[in-house]
Every structure is written in structure tokens, then in C-alpha cells.
SERO-4910 file (N, C-alpha, C, O; in steps of 0.05 Angstrom, whole numbers):
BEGIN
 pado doro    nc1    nc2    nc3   cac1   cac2   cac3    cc1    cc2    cc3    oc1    oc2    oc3
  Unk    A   2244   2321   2183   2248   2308   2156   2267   2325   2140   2260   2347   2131
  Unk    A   2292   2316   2136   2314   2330   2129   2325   2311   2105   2331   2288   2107
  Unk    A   2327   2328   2079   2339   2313   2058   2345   2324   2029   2323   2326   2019
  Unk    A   2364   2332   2013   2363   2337   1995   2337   2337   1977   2326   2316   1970
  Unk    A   2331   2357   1970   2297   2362   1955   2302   2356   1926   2285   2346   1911
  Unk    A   2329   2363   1919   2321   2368   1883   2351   2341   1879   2357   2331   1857
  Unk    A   2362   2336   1897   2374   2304   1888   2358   2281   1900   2364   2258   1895
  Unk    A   2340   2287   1915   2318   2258   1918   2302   2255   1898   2301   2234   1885
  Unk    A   2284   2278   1891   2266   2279   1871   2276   2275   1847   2260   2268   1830
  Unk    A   2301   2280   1841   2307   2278   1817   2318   2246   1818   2311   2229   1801
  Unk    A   2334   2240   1838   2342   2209   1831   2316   2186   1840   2318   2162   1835
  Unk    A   2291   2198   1853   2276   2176   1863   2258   2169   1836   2247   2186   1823
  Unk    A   2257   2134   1829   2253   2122   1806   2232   2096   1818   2242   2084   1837
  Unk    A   2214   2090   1812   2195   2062   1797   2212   2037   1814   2226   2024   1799
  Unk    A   2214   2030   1836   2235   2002   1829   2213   1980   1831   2194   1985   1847
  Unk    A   2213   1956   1816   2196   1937   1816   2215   1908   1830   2208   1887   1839
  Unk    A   2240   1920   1825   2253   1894   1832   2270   1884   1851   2291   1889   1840
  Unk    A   2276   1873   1876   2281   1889   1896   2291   1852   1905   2281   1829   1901
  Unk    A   2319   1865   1921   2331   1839   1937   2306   1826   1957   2288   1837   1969
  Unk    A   2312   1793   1954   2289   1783   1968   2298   1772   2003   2302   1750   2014
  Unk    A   2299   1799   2013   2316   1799   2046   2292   1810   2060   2281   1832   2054
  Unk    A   2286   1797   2078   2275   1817   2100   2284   1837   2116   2305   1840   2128
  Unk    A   2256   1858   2115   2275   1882   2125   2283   1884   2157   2273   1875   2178
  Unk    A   2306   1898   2153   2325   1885   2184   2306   1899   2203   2292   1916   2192
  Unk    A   2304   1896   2232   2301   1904   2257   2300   1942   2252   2281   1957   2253
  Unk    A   2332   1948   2246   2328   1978   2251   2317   1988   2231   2300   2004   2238
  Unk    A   2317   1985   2200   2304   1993   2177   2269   1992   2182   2251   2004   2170
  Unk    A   2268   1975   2200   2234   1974   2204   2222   1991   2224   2198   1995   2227
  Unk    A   2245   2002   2240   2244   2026   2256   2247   2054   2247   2238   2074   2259
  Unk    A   2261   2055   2223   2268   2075   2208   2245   2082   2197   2234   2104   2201
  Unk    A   2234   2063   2181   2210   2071   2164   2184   2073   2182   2163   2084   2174
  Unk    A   2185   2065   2204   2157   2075   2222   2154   2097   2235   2134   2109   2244
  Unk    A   2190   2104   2237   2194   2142   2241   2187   2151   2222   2169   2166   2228
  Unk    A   2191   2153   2191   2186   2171   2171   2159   2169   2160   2149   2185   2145
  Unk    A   2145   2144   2170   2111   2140   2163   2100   2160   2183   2079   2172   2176
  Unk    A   2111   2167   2211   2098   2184   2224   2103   2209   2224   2087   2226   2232
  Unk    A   2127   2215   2214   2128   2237   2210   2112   2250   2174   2089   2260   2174
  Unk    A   2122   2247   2159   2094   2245   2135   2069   2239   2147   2053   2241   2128
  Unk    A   2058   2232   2167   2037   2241   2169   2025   2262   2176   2001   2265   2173
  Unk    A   2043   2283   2187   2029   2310   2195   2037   2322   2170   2060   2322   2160
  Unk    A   2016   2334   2160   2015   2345   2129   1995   2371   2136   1979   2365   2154
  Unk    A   1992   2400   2126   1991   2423   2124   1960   2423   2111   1960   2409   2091
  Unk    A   1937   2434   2117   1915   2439   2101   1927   2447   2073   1946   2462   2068
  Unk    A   1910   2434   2058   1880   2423   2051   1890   2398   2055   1870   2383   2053
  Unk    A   1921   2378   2062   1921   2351   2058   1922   2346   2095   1940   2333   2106
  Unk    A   1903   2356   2106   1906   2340   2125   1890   2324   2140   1887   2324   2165
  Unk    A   1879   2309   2121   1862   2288   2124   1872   2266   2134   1896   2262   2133
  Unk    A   1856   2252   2144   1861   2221   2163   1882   2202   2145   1873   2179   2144
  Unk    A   1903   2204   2132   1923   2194   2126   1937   2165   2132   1959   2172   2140
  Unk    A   1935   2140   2133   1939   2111   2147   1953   2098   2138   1944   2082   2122
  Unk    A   1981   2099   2143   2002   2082   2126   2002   2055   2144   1994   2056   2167
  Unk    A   2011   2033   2134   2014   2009   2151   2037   1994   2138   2039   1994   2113
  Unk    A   2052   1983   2152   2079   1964   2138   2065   1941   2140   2054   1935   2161
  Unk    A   2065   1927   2120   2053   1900   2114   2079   1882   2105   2089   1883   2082
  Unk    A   2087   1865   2127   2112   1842   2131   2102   1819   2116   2085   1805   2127
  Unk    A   2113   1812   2086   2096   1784   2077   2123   1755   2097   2145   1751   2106
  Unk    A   2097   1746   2092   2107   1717   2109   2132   1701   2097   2133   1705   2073
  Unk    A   2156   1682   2107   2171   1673   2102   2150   1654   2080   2126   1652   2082
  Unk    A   2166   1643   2062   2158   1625   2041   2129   1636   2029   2112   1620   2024
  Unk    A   2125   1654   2025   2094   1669   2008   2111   1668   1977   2134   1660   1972
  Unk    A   2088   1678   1959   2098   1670   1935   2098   1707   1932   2079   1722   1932
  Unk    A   2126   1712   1929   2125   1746   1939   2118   1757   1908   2106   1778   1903
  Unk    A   2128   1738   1887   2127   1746   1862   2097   1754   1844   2094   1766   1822
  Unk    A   2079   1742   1862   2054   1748   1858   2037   1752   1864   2017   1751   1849
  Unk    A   2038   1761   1899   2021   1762   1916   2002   1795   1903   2005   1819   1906
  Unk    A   1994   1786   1896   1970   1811   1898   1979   1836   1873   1967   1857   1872
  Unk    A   2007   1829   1851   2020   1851   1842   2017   1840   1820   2022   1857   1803
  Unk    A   2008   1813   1804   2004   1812   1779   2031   1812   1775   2039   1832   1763
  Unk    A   2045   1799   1782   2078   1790   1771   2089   1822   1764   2111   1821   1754
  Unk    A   2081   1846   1766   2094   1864   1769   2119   1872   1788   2138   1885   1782
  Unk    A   2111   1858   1813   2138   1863   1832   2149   1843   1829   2138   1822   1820
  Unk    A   2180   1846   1838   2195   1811   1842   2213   1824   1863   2223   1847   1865
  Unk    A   2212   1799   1883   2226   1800   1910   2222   1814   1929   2239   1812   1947
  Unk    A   2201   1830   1932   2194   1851   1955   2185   1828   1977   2172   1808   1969
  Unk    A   2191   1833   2002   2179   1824   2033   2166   1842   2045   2156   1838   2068
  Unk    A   2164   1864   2034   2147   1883   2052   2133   1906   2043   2151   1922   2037
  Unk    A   2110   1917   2039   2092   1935   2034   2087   1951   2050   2089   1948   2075
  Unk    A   2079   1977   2035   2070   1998   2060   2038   2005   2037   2035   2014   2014
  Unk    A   2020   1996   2059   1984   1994   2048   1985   2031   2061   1999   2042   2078
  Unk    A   1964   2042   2045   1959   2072   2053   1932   2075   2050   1920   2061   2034
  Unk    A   1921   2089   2063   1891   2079   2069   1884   2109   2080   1900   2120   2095
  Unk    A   1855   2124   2073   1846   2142   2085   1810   2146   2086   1791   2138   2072
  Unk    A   1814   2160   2107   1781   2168   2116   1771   2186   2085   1780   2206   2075
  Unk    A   1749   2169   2078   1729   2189   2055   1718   2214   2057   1697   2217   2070
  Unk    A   1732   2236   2043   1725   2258   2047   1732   2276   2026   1746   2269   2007
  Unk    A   1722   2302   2028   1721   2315   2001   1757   2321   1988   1762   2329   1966
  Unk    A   1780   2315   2009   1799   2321   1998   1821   2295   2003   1845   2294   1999
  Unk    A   1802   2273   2014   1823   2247   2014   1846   2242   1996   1869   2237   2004
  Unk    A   1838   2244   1970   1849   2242   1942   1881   2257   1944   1901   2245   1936
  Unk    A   1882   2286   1955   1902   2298   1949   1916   2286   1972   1938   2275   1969
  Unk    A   1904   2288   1998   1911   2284   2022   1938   2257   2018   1963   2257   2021
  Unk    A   1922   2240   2012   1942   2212   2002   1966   2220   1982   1989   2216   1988
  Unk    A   1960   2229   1966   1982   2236   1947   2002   2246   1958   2026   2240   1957
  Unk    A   1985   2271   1975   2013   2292   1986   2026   2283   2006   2051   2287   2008
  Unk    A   2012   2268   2028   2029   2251   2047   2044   2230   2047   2064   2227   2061
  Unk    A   2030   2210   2027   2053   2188   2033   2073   2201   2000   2084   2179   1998
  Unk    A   2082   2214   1981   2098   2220   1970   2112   2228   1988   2133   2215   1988
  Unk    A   2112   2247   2010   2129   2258   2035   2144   2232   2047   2166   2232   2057
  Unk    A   2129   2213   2044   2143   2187   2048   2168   2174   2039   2190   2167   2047
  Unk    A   2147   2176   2015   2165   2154   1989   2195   2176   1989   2217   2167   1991
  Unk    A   2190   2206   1988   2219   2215   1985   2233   2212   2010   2257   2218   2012
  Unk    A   2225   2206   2024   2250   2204   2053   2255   2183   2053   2278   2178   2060
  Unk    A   2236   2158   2045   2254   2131   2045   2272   2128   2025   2293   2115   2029
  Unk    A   2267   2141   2001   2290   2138   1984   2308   2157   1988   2326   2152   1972
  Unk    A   2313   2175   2000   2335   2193   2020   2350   2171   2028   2374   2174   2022
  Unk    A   2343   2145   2044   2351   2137   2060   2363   2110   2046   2376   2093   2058
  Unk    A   2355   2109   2018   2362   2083   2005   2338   2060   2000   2341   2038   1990
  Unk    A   2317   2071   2008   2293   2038   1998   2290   2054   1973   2294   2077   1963
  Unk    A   2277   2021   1966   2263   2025   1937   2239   2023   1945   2231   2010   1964
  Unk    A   2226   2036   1931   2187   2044   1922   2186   2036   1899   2200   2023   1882
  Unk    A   2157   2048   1900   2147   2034   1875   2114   2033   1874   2101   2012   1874
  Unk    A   2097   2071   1874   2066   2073   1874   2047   2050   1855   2046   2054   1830
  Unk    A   2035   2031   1865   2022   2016   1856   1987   2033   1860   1977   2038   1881
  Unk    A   1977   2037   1838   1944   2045   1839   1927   2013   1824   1913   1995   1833
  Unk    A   1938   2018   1800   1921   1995   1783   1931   1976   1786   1922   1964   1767
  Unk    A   1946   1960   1796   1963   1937   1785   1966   1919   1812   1988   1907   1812
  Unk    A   1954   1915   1830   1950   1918   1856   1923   1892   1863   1903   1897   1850
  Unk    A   1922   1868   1879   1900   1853   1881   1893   1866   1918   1905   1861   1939
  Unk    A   1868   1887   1913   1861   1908   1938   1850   1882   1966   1856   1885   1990
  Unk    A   1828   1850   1949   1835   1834   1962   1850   1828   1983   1846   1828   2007
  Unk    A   1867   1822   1971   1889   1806   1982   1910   1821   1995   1931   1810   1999
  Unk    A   1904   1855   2002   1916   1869   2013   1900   1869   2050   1907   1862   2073
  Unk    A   1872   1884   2035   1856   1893   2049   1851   1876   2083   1846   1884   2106
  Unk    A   1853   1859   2073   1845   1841   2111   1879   1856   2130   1881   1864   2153
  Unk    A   1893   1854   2114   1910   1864   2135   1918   1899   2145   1933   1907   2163
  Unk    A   1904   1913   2128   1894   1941   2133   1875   1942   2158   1877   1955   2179
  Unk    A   1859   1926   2152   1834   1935   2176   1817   1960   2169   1814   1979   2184
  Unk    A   1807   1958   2140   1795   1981   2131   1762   1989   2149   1743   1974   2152
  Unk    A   1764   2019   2159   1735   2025   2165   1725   2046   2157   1724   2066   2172
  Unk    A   1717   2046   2134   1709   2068   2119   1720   2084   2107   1713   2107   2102
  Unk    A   1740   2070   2100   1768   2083   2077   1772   2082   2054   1768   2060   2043
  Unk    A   1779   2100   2040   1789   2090   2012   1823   2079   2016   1841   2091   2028
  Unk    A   1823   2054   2002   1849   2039   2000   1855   2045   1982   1837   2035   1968
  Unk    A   1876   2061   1963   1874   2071   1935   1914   2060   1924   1923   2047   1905
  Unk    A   1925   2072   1948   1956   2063   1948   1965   2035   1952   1956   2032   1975
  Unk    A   1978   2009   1946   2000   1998   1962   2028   1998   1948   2035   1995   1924
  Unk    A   2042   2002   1971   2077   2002   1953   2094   1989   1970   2094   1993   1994
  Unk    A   2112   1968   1953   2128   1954   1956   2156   1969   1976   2157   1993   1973
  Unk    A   2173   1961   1991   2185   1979   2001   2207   1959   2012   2200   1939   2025
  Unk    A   2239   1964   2005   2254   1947   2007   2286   1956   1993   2294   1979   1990
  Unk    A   2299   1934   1988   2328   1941   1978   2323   1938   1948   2314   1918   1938
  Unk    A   2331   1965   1934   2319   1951   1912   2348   1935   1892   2372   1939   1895
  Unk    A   2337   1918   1876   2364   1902   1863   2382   1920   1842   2371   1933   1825
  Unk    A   2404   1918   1845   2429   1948   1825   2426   1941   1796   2426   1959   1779
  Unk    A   2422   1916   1791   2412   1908   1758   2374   1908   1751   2354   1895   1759
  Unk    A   2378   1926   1735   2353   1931   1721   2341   1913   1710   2355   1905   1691
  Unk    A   2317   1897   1713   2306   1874   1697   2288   1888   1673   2282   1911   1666
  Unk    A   2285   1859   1665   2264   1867   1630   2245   1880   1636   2240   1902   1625
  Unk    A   2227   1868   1659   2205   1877   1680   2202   1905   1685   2180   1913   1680
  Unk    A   2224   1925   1694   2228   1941   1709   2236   1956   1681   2226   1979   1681
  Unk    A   2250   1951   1660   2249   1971   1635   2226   1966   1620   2221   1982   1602
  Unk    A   2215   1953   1623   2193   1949   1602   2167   1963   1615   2149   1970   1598
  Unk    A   2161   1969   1641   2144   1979   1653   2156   2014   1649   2140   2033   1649
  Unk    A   2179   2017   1647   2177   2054   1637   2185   2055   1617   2200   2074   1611
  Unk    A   2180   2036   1598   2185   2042   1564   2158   2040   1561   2150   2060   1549
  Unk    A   2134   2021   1569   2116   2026   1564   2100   2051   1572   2087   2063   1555
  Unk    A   2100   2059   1597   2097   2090   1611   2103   2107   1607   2093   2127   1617
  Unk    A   2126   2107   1586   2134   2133   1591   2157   2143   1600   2175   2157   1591
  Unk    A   2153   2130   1625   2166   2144   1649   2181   2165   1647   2173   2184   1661
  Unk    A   2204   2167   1633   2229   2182   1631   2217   2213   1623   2228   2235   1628
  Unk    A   2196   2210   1611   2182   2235   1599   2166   2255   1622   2154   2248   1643
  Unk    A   2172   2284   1611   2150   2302   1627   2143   2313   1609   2155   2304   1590
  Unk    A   2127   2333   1602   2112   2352   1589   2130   2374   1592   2147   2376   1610
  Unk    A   2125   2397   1566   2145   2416   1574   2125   2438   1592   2101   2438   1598
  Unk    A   2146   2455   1596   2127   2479   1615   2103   2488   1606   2083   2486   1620
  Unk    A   2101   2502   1578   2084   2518   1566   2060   2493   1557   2049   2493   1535
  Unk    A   2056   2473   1578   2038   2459   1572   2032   2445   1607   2021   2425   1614
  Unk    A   2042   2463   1618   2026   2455   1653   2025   2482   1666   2013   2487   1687
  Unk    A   2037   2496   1652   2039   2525   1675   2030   2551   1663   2039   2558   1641
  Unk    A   2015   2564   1673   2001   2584   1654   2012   2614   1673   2026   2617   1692
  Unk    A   1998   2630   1657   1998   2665   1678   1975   2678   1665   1970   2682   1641
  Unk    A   1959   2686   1691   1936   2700   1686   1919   2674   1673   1906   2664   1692
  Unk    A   1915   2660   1650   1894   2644   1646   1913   2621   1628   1937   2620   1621
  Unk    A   1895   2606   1626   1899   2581   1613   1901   2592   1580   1890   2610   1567
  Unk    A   1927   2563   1571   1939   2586   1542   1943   2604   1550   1924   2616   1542
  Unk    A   1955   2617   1560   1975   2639   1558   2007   2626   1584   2009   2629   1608
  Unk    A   2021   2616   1571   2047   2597   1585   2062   2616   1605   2071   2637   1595
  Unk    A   2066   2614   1625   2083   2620   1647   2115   2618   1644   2124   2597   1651
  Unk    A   2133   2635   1634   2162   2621   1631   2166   2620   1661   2152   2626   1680
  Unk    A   2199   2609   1657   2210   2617   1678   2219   2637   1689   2225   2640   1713
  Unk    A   2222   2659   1661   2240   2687   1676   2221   2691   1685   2226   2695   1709
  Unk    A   2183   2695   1682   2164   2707   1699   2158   2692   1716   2145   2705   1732
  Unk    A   2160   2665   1725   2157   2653   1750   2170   2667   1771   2161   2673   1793
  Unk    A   2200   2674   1760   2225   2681   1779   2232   2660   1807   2243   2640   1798
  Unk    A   2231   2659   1836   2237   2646   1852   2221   2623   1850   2227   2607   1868
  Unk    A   2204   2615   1836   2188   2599   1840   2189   2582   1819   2174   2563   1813
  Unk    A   2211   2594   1807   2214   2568   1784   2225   2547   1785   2224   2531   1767
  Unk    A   2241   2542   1813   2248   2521   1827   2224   2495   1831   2219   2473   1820
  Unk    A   2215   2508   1851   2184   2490   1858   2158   2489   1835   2137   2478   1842
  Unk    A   2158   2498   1814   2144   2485   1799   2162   2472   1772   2149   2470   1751
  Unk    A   2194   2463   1769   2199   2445   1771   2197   2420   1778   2188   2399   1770
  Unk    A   2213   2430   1799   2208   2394   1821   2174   2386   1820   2164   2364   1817
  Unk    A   2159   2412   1822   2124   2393   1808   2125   2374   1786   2114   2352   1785
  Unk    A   2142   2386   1766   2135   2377   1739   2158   2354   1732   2163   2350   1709
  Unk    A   2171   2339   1756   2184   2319   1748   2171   2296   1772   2184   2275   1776
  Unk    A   2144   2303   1785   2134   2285   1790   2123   2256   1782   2121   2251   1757
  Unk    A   2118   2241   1794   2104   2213   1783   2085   2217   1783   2079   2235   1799
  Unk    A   2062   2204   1767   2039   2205   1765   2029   2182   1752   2046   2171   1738
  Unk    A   2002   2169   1753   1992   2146   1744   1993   2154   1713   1988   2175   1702
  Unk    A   2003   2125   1702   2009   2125   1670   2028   2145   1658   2032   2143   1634
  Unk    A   2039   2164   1670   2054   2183   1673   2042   2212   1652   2052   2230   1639
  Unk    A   2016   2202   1659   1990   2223   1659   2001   2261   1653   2004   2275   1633
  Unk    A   2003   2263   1685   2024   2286   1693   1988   2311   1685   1984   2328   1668
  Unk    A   1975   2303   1704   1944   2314   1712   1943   2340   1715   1924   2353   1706
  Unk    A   1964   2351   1728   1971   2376   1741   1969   2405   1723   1988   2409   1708
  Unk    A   1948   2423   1725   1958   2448   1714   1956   2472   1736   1937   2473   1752
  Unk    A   1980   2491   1734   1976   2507   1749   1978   2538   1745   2001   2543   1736
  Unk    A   1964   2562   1749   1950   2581   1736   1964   2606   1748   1953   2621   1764
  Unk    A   1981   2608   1743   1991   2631   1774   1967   2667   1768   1955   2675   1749
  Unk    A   1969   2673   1781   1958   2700   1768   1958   2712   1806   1958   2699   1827
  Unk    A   1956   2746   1799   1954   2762   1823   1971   2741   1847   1959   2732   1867
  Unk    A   1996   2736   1841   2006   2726   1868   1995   2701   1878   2009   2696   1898
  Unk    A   1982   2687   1877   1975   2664   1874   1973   2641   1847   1970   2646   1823
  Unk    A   1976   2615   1862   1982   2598   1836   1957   2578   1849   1951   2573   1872
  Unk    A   1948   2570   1829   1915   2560   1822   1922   2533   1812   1924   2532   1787
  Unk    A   1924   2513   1822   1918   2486   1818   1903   2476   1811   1882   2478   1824
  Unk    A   1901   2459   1787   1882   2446   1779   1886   2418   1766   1910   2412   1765
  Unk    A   1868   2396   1753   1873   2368   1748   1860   2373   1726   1842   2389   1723
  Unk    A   1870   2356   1705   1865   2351   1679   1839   2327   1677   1851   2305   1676
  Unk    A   1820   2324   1677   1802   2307   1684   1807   2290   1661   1815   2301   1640
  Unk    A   1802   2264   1663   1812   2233   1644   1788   2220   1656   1788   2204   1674
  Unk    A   1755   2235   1631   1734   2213   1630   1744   2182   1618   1727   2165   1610
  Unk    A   1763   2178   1616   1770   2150   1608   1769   2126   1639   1764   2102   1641
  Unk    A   1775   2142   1655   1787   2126   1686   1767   2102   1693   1743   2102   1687
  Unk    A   1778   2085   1705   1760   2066   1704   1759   2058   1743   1750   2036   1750
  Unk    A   1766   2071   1756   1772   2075   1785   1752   2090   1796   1740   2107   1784
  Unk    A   1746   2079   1832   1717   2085   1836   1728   2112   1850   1713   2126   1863
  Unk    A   1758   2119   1847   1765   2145   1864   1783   2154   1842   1787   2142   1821
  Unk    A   1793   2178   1848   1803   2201   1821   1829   2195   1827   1840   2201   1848
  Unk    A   1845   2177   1802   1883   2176   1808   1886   2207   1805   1906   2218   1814
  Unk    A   1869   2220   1794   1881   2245   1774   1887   2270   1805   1904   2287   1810
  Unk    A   1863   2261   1819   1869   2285   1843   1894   2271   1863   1912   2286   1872
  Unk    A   1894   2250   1868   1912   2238   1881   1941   2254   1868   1954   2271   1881
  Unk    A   1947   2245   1845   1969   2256   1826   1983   2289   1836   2005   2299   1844
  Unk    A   1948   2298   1828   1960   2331   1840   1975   2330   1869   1995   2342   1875
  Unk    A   1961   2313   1885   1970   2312   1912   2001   2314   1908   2014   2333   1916
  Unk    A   2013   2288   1893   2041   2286   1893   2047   2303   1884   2065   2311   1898
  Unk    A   2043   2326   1858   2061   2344   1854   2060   2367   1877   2078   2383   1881
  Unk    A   2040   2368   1888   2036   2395   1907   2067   2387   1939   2083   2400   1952
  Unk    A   2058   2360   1937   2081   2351   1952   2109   2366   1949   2123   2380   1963
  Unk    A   2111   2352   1918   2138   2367   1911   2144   2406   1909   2163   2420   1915
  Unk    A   2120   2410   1900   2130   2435   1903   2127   2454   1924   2135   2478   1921
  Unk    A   2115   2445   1948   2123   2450   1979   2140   2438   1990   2142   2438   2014
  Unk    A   2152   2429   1978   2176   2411   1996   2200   2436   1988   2214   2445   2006
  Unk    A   2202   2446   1960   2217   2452   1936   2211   2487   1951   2231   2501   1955
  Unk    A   2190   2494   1957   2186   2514   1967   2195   2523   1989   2199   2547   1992
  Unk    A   2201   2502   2011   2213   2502   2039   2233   2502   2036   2245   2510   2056
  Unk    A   2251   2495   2011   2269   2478   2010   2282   2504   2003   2306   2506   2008
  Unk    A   2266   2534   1988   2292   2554   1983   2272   2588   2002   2267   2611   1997
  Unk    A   2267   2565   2028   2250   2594   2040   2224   2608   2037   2213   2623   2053
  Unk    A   2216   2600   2010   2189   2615   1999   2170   2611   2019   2162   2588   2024
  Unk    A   2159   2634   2034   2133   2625   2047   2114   2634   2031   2115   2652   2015
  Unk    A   2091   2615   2037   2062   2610   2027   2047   2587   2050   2053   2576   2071
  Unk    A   2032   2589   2037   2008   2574   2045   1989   2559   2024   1976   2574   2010
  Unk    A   1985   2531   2020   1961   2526   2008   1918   2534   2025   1914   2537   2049
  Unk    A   1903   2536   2010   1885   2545   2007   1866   2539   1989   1867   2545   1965
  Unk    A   1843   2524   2001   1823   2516   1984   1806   2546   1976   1795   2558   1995
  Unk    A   1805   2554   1957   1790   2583   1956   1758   2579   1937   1750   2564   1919
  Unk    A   1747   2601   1951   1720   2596   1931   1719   2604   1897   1705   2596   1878
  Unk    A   1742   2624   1901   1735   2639   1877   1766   2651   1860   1778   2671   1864
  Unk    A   1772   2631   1843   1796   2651   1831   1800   2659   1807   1822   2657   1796
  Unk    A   1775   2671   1796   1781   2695   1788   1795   2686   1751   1801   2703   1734
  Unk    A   1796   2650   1746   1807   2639   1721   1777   2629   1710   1758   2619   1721
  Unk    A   1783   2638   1678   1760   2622   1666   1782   2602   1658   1804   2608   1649
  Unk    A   1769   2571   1662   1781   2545   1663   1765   2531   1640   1741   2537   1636
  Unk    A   1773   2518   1628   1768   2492   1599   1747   2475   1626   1747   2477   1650
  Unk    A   1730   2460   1606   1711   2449   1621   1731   2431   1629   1734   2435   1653
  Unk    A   1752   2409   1620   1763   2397   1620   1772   2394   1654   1773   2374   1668
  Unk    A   1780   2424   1661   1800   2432   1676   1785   2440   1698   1766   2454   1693
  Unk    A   1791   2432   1733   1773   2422   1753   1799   2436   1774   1824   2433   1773
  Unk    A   1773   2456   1796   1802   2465   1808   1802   2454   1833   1782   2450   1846
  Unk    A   1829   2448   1842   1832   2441   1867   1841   2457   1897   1827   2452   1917
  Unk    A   1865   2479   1900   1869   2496   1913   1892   2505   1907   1906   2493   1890
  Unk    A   1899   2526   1920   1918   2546   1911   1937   2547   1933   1935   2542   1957
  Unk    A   1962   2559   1912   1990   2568   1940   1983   2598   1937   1983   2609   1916
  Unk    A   1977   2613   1971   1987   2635   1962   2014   2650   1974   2028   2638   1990
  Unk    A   2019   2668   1969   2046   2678   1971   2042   2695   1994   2061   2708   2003
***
């Protein structure tokens, strides 16, 4: 999986609106190489991972099948589906984002659907057995003119917005802000974290660096109304980005679920695992 790290992430965008063509022969070959390759993913995300291309039928009503008039013109979905387990949540995040950036390497449009999604009218063609179904995303050409649809969904979101640093990245404890001259090499990859997507454009993610290690954690949102955590999923995608961002300028590390690190954390604040150096 070979691709510009900080011009994919930076140009990959939301598309809702997408030419109504089926996808050709080799493009459907393309994307079943890069679904398999995103699937081998590095502990702690390497959990049972299940992407599937879901081909909607000639004459379906594509504008509303299951998306709540959110999508227009998509023919084809990729459903993501995983075995229940204590780290499913990230697992999904961090793998199929490994996705979503190589297909848009390659020119499709995406487009992470969590809430907005009829799981129904997905689900019979998953073949779910004991999975959480939490992802489906549209996947296709997307259209060069921007609809009302497609601005009105990241004017309402957000979207364009991130948080600044001294409000995701700490040193030694929480409240106390991490710049970048003290990140140093690594201020690359917790960038590209912090221009991730995230549900509602949330942006869940805090991370704690201290003694050489950086301490991941999720902003917990008792508001959620989901029988699984978008918020850990979320972290998944940024951890995505910032191992990708990490490979991308040599840094070795390793992620690591650890027992003990050593941060007193806001009740708020729920830890997930660490990179260490």
C-alpha cells in the first residue's frame, strides 16, 4: 500500500454525491485488492475486520436506499462488519480508514456513514454472525460539482474545522499542551491525527505523550445514542493516520495496550493504548 500520506489525508473529503455509473470490471478488482490488503492491521487493531462490496441492483432507488436521501447516485457500498470484542471499535476504525485512504489515492469517493445509514436494509447482504455492523460507505466516482446536499452536510458538521493542538495533545499530563517544538519528529504524525474525520466531527481523540511514549485516549460523549462507541471507533481512525504518518517519515514504534501509564486522567477521559518509541 503505497501513497502519498499527507496529500491523501489532506485532500480526502465527505463525498455524498457521486456519478450514477457502475463500477467498471477493473475498479472492482482494484478495490478488492486494497480491501485485502487494509485488512492486515498491526495489534491492538487486529481484530476480525470484514469489508464487503455491496453492488446495488440496476434500477434500485439508489437515492434512498438505506441513506435517508443523504447519498445521491452511488451503485456501490463497501458494508464493514467485525467480530465483538474488547477492541473491535478501534480495530474498524483503523482498518477500513487504511482503506478509505488508498481508494481515494486512487480517485473513489467515500463517504463514513455511522448514523445515517438503514443497518436493515444493509444487513441481509453482509451475512452478519456475531458482528458488530457499525460502518457502511458509499464508494464510487464522485460528481466534480458540489451539491446543496454535500455543502450543507459540512456546514452543518463542521467539517472544515479541527481543534487546535493545545486542546488534543498534552506532555506529561492532561492540561499541560504538548507544542510542536517538544513533539519534534513526531509532529508530523500527530498532525495528520488531528486532521482526521470523525463522527459529527467530534475529534474524540486525546493524546498524552510522557517518558517516550504517547497515551491515547477518547473523550467519552454520555450523550451517544449507539449500542457501540463511535468515539473509540474515531480514535481508531486517527491512530490510523498517525501510523501511516509515522511510516511515512521512518519513526519506529509500536502500538500497545498497557496496564499502567503512569497519567492521572479527567474522569471524562478513557484510555485506549499507546505508541511506544
Amino acid at each position: 500500500m503505497t501513497f502519498d500520506v499527507e496529500q491523501t489525508i489532506r485532500r480526502r473529503k465527505s463525498v455524498r454525491s457521486y456519478v450514477k455509473r457502475p463500477l467498471s470490471a477493473y475498479d472492482k478488482e482494484i478495490l478488492t485488492k486494497l480491501m485485502d490488503e487494509a485488512a492486515f492491521s498491526p495489534p491492538p487493531f487486529d481484530g476480525k475486520v470484514r469489508m464487503r462490496l455491496l453492488e446495488i441492483k440496476d434500477g434500485s432507488d439508489t437515492e434512498h436506499l438505506g441513506t435517508y436521501g443523504v447519498i445521491r447516485g452511488a451503485t456501490a457500498f463497501v458494508g464493514v462488519a467485525a467480530k465483538n470484542g474488547d477492541n473491535a471499535p478501534e480495530s474498524v476504525g483503523y482498518t477500513f480508514e487504511k482503506f478509505v485512504l488508498s481508494a481515494t489515492a486512487e480517485g473513489f469517493g467515500t463517504c463514513w456513514l455511522a448514523g445515517t445509514f438503514n443497518r436493515a436494509q444493509f444487513s441481509g447482504a453482509m451475512d452478519l454472525e456475531e458482528e458488530i455492523f457499525p460502518i457502511v460507505c458509499p464508494i464510487g466516482y464522485p460528481k466534480e460539482k458540489t451539491t446543496l446536499v454535500n455543502s450543507a452536510f459540512r456546514k452543518f458538521s463542521d467539517s472544515d474545522h479541527r481543534k487546535e493542538w493545545s486542546e488534543l495533545f498534552f506532555e506529561g499530563s492532561f492540561g499541560n499542551p504538548l507544542t510542536k517544538e517538544r513533539a519534534g519528529e513526531y509532529a508530523f504524525p500527530l498532525e495528520m491525527l488531528r486532521l482526521a474525520p470523525s463522527a459529527a466531527n467530534r475529534q474524540p481523540w486525546r493524546i498524552v505523550f510522557k517518558e517516550g511514549i504517547f497515551h491515547f485516549y477518547r473523550e467519552e460523549n454520555p450523550k451517544s445514542k449507539y449500542t457501540y462507541d463511535l468515539q473509540r471507533l474515531d480514535v481508531g481512525i486517527g491512530a490510523c493516520h498517525f501510523h501511516l504518518a509515522a511510516e511515512d517519515r521512518s519513526l519506529a514504534g509500536r502500538f500497545e495496550r498497557l496496564t499502567e501509564t503512569g497519567v492521572s486522567a479527567p474522569e471524562n477521559m478513557k484510555y485506549l493504548f499507546s505508541w511506544v518509541i
